[in-house]
C-alpha atoms as one frame of an Amber mdcrd trajectory, in Angstrom:
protein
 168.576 -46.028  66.718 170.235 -48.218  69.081 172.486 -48.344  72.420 174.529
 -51.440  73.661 174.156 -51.923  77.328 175.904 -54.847  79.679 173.999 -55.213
  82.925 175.475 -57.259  85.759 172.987 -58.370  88.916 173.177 -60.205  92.220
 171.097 -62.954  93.791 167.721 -62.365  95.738 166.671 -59.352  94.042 163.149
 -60.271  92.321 162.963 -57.721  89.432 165.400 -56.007  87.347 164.732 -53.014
  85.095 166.279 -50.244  83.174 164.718 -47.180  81.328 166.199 -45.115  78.646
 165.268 -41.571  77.620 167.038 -39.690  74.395 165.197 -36.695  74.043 163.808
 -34.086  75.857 160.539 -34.903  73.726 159.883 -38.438  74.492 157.414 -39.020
  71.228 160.553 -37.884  69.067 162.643 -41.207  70.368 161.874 -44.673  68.766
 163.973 -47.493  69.645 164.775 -49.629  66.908 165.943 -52.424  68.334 166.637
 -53.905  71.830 168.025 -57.649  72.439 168.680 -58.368  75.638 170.740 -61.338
  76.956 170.723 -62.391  80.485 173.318 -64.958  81.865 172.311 -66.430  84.827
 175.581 -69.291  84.849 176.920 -68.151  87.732 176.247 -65.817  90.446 177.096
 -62.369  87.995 173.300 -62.074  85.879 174.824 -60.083  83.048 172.095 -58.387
  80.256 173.356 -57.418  77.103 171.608 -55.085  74.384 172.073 -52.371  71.677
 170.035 -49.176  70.916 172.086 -45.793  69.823 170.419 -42.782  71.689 171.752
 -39.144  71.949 170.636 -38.321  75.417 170.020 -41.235  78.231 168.146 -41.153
  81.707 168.193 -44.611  82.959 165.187 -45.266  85.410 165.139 -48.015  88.492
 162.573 -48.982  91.217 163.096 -47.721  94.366 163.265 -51.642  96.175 165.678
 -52.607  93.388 167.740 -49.303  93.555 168.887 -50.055  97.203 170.974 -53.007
  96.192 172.635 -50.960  93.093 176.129 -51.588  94.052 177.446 -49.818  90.765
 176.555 -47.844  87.939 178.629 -47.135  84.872 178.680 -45.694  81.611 181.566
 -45.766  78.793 181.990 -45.036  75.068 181.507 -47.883  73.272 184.482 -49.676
  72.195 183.198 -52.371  69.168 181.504 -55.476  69.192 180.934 -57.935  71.704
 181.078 -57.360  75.526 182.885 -54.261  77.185 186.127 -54.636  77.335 187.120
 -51.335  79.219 185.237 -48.609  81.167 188.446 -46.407  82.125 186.874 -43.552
  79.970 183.261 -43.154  81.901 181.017 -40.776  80.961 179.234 -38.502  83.877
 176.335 -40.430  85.841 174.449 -38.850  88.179 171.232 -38.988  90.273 168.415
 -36.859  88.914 164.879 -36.379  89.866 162.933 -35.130  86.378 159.465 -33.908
  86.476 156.665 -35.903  85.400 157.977 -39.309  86.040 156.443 -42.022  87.948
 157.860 -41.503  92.119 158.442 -45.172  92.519 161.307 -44.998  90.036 164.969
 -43.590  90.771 166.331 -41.843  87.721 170.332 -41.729  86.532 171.483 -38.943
  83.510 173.924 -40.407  82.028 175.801 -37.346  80.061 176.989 -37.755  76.603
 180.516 -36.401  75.295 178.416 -33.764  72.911 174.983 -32.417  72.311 173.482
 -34.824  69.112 171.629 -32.868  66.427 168.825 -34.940  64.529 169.657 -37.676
  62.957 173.114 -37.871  64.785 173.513 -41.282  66.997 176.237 -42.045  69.518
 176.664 -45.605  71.186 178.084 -46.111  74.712 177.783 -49.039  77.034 176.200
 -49.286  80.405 177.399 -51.317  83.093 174.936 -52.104  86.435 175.868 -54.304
  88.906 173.333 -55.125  92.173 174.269 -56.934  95.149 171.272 -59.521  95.185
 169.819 -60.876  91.892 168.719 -64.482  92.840 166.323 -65.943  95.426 166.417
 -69.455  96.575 163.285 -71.395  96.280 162.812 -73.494  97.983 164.167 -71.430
 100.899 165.347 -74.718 102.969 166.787 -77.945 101.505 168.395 -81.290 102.767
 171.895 -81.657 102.687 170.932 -84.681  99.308 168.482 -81.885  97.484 169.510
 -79.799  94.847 169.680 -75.993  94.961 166.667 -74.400  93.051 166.682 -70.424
  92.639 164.155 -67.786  91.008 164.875 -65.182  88.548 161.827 -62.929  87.576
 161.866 -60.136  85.015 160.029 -58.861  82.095 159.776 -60.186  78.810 159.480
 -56.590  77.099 161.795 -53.901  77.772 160.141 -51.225  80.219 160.669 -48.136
  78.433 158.493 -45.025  77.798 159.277 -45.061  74.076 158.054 -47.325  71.166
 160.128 -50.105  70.789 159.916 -51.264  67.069 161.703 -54.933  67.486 163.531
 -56.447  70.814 163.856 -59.911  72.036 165.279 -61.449  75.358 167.576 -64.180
  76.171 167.863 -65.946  79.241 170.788 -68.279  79.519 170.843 -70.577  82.663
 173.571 -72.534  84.471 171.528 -76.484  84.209 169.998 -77.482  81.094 167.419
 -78.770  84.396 164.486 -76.354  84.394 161.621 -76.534  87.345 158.996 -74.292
  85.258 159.177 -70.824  83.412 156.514 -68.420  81.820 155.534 -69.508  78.406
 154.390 -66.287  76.191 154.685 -65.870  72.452 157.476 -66.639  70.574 159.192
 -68.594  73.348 161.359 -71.238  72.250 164.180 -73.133  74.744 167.127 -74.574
  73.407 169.077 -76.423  76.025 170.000 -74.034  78.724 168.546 -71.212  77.359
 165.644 -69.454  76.859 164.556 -67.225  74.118 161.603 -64.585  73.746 161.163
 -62.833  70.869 161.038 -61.165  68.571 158.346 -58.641  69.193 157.733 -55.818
  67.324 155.947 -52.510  67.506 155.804 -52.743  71.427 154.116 -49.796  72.770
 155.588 -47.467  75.336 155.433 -49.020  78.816 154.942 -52.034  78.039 155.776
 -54.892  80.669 154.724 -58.532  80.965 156.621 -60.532  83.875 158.080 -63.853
  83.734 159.492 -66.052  86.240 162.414 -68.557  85.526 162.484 -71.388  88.259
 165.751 -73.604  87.440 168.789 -75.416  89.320 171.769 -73.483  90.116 174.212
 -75.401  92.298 176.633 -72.390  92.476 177.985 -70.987  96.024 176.377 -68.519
  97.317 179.168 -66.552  98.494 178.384 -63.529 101.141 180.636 -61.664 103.135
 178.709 -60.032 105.653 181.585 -58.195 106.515 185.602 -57.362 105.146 187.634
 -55.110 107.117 191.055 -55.075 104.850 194.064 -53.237 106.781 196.797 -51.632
 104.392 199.892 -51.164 106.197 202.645 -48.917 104.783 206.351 -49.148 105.828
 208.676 -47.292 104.197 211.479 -49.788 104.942 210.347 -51.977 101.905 207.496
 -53.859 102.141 203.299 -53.076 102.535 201.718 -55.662 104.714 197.638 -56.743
 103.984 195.515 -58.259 106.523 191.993 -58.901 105.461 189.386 -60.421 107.920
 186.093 -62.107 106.711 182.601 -63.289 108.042 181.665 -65.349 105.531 178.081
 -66.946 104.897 176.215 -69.279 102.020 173.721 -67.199 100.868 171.758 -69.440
  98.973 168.943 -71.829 100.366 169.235 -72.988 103.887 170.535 -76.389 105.119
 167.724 -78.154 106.997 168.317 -81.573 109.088 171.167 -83.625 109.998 174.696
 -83.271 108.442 176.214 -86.733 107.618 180.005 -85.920 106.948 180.863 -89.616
 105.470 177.846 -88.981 103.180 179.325 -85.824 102.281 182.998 -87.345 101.653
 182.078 -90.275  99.805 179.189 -88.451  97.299 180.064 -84.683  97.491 178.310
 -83.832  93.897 175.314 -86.184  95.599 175.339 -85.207  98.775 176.342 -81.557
  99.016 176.131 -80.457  95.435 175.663 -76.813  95.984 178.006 -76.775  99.824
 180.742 -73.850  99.494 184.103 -76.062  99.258 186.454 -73.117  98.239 187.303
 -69.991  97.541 190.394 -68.482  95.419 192.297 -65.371  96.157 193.839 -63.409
  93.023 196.700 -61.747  94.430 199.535 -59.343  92.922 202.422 -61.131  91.380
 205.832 -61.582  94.486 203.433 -61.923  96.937 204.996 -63.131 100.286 204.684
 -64.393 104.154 201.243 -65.368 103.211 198.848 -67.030 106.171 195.345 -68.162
 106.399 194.143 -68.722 109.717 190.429 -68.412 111.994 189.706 -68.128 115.444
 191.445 -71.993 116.275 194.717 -71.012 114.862 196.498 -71.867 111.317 194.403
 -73.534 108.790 196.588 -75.582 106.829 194.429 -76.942 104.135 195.020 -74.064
 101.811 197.427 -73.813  98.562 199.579 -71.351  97.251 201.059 -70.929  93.428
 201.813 -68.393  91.294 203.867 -66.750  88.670 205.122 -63.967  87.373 202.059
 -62.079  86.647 199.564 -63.394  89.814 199.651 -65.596  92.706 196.332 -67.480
  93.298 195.621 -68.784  97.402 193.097 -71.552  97.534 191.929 -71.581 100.720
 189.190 -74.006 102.120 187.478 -73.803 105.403 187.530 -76.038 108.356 184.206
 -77.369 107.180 181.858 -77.286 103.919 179.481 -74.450 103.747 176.230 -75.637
 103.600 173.093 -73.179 103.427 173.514 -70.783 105.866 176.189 -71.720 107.195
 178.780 -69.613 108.638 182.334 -69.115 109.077 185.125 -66.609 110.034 189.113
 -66.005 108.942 191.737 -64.122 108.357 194.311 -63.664 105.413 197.750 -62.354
 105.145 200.381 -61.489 102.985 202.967 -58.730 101.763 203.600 -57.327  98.711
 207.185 -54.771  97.703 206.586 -51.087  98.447 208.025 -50.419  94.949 205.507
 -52.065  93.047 202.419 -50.066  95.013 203.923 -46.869  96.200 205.233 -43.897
  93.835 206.130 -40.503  94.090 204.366 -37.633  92.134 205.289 -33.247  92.528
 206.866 -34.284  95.818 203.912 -36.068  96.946 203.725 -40.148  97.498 200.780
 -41.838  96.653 200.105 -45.724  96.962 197.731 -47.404  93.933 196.568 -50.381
  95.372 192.898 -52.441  94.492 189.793 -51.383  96.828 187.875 -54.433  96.984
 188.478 -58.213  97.819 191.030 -60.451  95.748 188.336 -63.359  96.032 186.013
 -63.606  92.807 182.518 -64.208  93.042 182.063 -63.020  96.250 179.234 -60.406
  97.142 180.424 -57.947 100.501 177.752 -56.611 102.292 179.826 -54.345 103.863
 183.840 -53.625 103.507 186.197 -51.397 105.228 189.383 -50.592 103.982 191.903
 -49.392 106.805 195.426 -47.481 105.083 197.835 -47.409 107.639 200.159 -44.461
 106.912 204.320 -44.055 108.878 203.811 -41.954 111.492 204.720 -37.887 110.605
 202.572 -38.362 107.133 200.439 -35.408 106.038 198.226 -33.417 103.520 196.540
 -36.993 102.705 194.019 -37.346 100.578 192.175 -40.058  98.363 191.269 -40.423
  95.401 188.458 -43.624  94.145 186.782 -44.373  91.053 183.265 -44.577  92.673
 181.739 -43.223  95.994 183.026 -44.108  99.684 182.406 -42.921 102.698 185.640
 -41.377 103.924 187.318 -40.768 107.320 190.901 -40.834 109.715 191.915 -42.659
 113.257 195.193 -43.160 114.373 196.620 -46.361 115.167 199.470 -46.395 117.901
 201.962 -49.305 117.161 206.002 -50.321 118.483 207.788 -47.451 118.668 205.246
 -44.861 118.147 204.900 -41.406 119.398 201.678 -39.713 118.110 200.259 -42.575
 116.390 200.189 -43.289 112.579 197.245 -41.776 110.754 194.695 -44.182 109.431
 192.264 -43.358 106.261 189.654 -45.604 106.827 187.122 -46.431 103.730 183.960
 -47.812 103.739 180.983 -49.155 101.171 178.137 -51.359 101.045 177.600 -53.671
  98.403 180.564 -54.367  96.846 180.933 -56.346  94.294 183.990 -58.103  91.712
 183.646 -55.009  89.513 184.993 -52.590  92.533 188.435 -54.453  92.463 190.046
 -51.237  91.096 192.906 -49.078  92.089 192.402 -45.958  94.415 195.164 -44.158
  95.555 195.954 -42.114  99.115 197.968 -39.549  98.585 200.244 -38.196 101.698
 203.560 -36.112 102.499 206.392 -37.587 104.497 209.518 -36.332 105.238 212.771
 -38.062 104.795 213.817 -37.536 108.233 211.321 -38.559 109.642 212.362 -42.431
 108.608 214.966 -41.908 110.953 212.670 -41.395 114.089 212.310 -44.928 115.477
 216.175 -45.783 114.588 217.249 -42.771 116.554 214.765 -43.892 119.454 216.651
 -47.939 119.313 219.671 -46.530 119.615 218.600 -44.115 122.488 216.850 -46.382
 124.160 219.896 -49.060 124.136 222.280 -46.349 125.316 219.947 -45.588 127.998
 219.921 -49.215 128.668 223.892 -49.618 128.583 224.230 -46.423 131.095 221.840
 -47.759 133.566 223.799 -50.945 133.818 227.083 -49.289 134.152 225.871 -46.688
 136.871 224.429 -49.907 138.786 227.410 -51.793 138.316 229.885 -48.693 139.577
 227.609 -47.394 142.345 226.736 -48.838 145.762 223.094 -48.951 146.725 223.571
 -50.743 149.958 222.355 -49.016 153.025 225.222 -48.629 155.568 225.482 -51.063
 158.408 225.785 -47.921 161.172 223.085 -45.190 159.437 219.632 -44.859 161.521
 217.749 -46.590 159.325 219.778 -49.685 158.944 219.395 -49.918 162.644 216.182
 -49.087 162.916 215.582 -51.290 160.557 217.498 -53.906 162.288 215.461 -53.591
 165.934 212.176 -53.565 164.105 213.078 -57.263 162.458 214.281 -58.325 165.962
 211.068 -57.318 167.535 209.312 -58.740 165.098 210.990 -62.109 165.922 210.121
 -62.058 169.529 206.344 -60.978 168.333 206.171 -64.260 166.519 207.678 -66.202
 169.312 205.151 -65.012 171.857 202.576 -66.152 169.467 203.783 -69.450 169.236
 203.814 -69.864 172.814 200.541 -68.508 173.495 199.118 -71.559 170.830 200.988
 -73.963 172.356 199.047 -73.012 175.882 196.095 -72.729 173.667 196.460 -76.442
 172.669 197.595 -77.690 176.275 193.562 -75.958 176.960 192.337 -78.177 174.432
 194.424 -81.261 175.456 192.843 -80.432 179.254 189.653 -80.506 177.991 189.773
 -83.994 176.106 191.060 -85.245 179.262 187.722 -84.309 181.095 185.776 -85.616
 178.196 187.685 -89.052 178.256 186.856 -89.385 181.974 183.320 -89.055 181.558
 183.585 -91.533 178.676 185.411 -94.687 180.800 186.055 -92.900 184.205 189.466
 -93.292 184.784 190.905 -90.758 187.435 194.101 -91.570 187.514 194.495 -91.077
 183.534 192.827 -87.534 184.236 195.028 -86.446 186.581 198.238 -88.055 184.775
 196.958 -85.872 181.727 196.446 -82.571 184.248 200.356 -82.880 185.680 201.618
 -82.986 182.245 199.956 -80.084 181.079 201.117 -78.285 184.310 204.658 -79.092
 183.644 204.261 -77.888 179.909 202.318 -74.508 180.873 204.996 -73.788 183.966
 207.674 -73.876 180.700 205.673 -72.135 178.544 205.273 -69.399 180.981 208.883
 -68.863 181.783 209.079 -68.438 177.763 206.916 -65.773 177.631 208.677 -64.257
 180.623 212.390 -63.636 178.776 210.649 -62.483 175.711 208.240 -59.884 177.190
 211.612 -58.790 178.812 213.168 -57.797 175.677 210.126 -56.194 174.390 209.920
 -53.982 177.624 213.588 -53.151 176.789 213.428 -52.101 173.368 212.005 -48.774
 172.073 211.386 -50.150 168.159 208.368 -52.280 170.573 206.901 -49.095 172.202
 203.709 -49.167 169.879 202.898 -52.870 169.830 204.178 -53.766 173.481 200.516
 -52.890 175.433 198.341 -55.306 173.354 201.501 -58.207 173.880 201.010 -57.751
 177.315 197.476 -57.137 177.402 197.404 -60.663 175.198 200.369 -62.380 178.223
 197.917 -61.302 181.134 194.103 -62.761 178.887 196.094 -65.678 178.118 197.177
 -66.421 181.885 193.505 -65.729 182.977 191.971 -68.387 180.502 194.979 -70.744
 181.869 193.522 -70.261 185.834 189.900 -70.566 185.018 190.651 -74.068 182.640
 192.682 -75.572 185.651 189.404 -74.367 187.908 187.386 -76.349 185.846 189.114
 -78.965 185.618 190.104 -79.600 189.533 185.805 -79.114 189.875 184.859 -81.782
 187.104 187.675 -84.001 188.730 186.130 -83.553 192.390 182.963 -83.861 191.490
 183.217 -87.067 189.852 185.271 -88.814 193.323 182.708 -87.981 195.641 179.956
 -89.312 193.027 178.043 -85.847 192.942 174.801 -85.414 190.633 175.030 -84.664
 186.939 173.014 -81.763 187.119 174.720 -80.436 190.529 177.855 -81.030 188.393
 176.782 -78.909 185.722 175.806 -76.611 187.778 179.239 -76.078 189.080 180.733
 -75.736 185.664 178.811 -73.717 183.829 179.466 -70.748 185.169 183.343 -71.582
 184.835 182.562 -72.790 181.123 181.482 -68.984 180.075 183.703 -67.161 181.663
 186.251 -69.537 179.562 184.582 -69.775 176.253 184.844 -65.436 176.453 188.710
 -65.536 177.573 189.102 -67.800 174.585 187.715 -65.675 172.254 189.265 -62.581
 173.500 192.675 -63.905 173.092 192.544 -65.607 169.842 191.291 -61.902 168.453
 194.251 -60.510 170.159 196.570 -62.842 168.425 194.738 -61.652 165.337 195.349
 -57.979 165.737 199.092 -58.302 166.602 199.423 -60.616 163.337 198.289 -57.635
 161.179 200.556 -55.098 162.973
């Protein structure tokens, strides 16, 4: 008895393991023969085997079973690897009784009961998100990349395993160590144990494979992919990625000539690429990041696929990290179909890039506004739920399905669909609201064109409108004029300090008949303009502080004269500093307050 199993890992996950049960009666079940053949060439570690059961429980540890991204079984289809698993067969969790509790179990539930001596051969296929761990964790940006693999060398099974062997093949014929047991042999890049026979039940001995890998360790931390249907021909595909090299950590200094003048030397295991596998008429296709458009990227294709080579702004390096976005759009026709009345679009789930590991991935399907009844249908488990996305020319929004798993691996590139009503009308919505909307447009412009807005010259409120602005105008004049006297002040007062300085008289009281002239002016100003506002009624609110501001202003004016004609008389009939100071300090308050008082007023009548 036999059954042919494929088994497809990830990096960093340090043991991998699968049990099989056939029987109810375990001591009825002896496995013939197991081989087992690991590939560990690239970043997919596939393990291959053959053992015909009737009924199958397949068994993992509870560390490795949270990094099971998928979990598949198929009718076997011939010789050699699996070439389809459209036709799975049932697997589900199970918890039976009597089994060790560190181990998760999977029933795996065949087409038909098997009698004795009946045998029925299927293939399994388990993929998990981290298979390989770097070691050592941190190199240079010269050393090589060196990764782990550890598994067993005997099949962990609870049955009697008469023969089985394993092979190991690895990507370098370069190997740092592995476990030596009996019957090991190497031949180039791979490594071979077995045959054993007559294995026990249980039985386990570990072995660790330390060898070179230079492969990229490619891990999206995160894909949100946003599906955009528009019924006017064309679905539109934005995908956004936070990208990091998984694999051992860059340590030191980057040297970028280095790089570009030995890059198998001197950044043999960097991330210089990446390849997106796109449908066939693919079009408007962009790949930008945060800077803007990233034009080192290449586009070619045919009539069966388009492939995008994109490379980043700079080579990935051990932890490294970068972000983009990619975008294209594909015909409506060749994604979206009609079924019973009902539309569906078939489009892939996971990312169009191979060999590249997604932590976690959202999948946003944008339906037209006015779809309903949606549903969704997926060949594995997702975690399901709607928003609504309000876009040009929306009403209520456009309902969003919104998909989400962790994990995700090459293997979940199939087709789902999302299934929705829409009625025909309701295509007409936004082309009904343009032309609305430029009618609306076109009658507003006529109705301003034919009708007058102007206010009439004789209503009220023109002319109350028109006494306000002329009050207003004599408002700013009298503040004008009262900083003109407020500068003649200051002009006084560098008089007085220039006669203390070189004690010229005369040139003091030249200075003081100027400013006399100037203020008798300024004053007859202020006279014809507080005339008008005493005469209009649109100045009724604002006219007490203009006076109040006209009366201050003419008070400050008497007590700076007064302090001037002392300072001047004191310093003709040669009278004592301090007697002088005495004279004019009293004068000097009373000013500085006047001052202060009227430059607030001017303040206040500014804001009214």
């Amino acid at each position: 008895m036999g059954v042919r199993r494929k088994m497809a890992l990830r990096f960093d996950l340090i043991i991998f393991t699968i049990l099989l049960f056939a029987s109810p009666v375990l001591s009825d079940l002896i496995l013939s023969k197991v081989d087992r053949r690991i590939d560990l060439t690239s970043q997919i570690v596939e393990n291959e085997g053959s053992e015909p059961v009737s009924e199958v429980l397949l068994a993992f540890p509870d560390l490795q079973v949270k990094d099971l991204a998928l979990l598949k079984a198929s009718p076997h289809e011939g010789k050699g690897k699996v070439k389809s698993l459209s036709a799975s067969l049932p697997v589900e969790n199970v918890k039976p009784n009597g089994m060790p509790a560190a181990l998760t179990f999977y029933a795996v539930k065949l087409p038909k009961a098997l009698g004795k001596g009946d045998s029925y051969t299927f293939d399994v296929l388990a993929v998990f998100a981290h298979a390989l761990r770097p070691f050592p964790e941190k190199i240079t940006q010269a050393d090589i990349q060196l990764v782990v693999f550890q598994e067993s060398a005997f099949y962990l099974t609870p049955y009697v395993v008469k023969v089985q062997s394993l092979s190991v093949k690895l990507p370098e014929s370069r190997i740092e160590s592995y476990t030596k047991l009996e019957n090991t042999k190497i031949h180039g890049s791979e490594i071979k144990y077995g045959p054993y026979e007559n294995l026990p039940s249980f039985s386990y001995s570990p072995i660790v494979v330390h060898f070179e890998s230079n492969q990229p360790f490619a891990v999206a931390q995160e894909v949100v992919r946003e599906i955009e249907i528009s019924h006017w021909g064309n679905v539109q595909v934005t995908e956004h990625y936070k990208l990091v090299h998984g694999g051992a950590q860059n340590k030191g200094e980057f040297s970028r000539l280095d790089y570009q003048a030995r890059p198998t030397i001197r950044g043999a295991s960097a991330f210089k690429y990446l390849i997106a596998k796109m449908p066939p008429r693919v079009h408007s296709v962009y790949y930008r990041d945060e800077i803007g458009n990233i034009s080192t990227s290449n586009l070619w294709g045919d009539s069966k696929k388009t492939e995008l080579l994109i490379e980043p702004r700079y080579p990935l390096f051990g932890g490294w990290r970068t972000a983009f976005t990619i975008g294209y759009g594909l015909p409506l026709k060749d994604f979206l179909f009609e079924l019973e009345g009902n539309r569906f679009l078939n489009i892939t789930f996971g990312s169009p890039m191979n060999e590249l590991v997604i932590d976690n991935l959202i999948v946003k399907v944008v339906l037209p506004e006015g779809s309903g009844d949606i549903s969704v249908s997926a060949p594995f488990p997702v975690n399901q739920w709607e928003e609504t996305k309000l876009s040009h020319l929306d009403l209520t929004g456009r309902p969003v399905v919104v998909l989400q798993k962790t994990n995700v691996v090459p293997e979940h590139n199939q087709f789902f669909q999302v299934y929705y009503k829409f009625s025909k009308l309701s295509m007409l919505r936004e082309p009904f609201m343009l032309i609305f909307g430029f009618f609306s447009l076109f009658v507003a412009g006529i109705v301003y064109m034919h009708v007058d807005m102007s206010i009439s010259k004789s209503s009220a409120a023109y002319l109350a409108r028109l006494q306000w602005d002329e009050v207003q105008a004599a408002i700013q004049q009298v503040e004008n004029v009262i900083n003109r006297c407020l500068t003649t002040h200051d002009k006084l007062e560098a008089s007085l300090r220039d006669l203390s300085r070189t004690g010229d008289v005369q040139a003091c009281k030249a200075a003081r008949k100027a400013a006399d002239g100037l203020l008798k002016e300024l004053s007859k100003e202020l006279k014809l303009v507080l005339s008008f506002l005493q005469s209009s009624s649109a100045a009724s609110q604002i006219l007490p502080k203009v006076e109040e501001l006209v009366a201050k202003e003419k008070d400050l004016q008497e007590k700076v004269m007064a302090k001037h004609s002392t300072v001047v008389d004191c310093y003709e009939k040669k009278t004592g500093i301090r007697d002088s100071e005495n004279r004019v300090a009293a004068q000097q308050q009373k000013i500085t307050a006047l001052r202060q008082e009227v430059e607030n007023l001017l303040e206040l009548i500014d804001e009214i």
